[in-house]
Wavefront OBJ file of the C-alpha trace (Angstrom):
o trace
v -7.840 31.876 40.757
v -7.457 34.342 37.964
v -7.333 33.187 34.714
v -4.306 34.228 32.439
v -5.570 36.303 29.395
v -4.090 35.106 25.605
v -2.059 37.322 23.244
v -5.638 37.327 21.187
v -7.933 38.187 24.505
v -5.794 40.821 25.239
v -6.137 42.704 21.674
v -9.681 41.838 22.012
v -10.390 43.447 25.532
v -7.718 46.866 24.062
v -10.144 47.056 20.834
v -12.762 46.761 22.790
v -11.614 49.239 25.112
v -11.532 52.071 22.562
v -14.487 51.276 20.751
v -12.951 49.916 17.412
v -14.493 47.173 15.122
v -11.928 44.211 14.165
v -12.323 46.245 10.939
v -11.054 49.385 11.925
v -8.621 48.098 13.785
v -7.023 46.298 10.783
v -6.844 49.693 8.268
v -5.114 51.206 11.140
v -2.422 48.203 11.872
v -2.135 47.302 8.057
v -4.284 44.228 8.593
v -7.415 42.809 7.153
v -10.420 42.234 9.156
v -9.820 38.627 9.226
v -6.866 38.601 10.436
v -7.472 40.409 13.196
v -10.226 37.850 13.757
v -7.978 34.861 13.757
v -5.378 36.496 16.425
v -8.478 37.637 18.842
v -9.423 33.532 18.385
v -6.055 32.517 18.472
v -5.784 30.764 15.037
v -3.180 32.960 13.969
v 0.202 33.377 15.753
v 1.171 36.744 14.945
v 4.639 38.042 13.712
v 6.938 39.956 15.333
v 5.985 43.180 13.514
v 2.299 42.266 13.983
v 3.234 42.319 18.450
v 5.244 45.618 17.544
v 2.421 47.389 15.896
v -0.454 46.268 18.071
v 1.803 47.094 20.931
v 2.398 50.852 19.626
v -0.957 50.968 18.108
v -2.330 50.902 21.898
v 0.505 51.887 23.754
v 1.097 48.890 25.852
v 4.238 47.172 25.960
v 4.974 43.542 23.799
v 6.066 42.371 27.595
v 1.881 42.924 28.449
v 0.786 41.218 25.418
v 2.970 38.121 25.357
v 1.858 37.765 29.108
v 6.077 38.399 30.261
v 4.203 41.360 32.633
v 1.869 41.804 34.604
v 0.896 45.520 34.325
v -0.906 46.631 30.989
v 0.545 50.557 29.787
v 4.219 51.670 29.967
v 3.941 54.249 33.060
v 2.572 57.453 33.177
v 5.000 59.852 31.210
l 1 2 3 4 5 6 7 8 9 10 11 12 13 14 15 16 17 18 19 20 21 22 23 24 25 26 27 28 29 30 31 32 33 34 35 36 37 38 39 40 41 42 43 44 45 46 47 48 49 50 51 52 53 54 55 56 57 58 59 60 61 62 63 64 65 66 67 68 69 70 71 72 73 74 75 76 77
């Protein structure tokens, strides 16, 4: 059985995915490092603009974050 990524394990995996530091990720979303930190552990629950800009940020959809989907990037355009 597959286990069900969190909202935080999913940022992780993205920032991972293109090489980014928690730091650098937080100058380019606003954020500070810790921050970042704390919704990658899931000690943070994140705020509606926080989803929206991690969600543009990487060009997935909120739906993929929040778990609502199952498939990661809008479609090919």
């Amino acid at each position: 059985m597959k286990m069900k990524l969190s909202f935080g394990d999913k940022v992780r995996v993205l920032r991972e995915e293109q090489n980014l530091s928690q730091t650098e990720l937080g100058k380019a979303l606003n954020m500070t490092q810790r921050k970042v930190s704390y919704i990658e552990c899931g000690k943070y629950e994140p705020s509606i603009e926080d989803i929206v800009a991690i969600a543009v940020f990487f060009d997935v959809s909120a739906d993929y974050l929040l778990g609502i989907s199952k498939g990661k990037p809008y479609p090919e355009r």
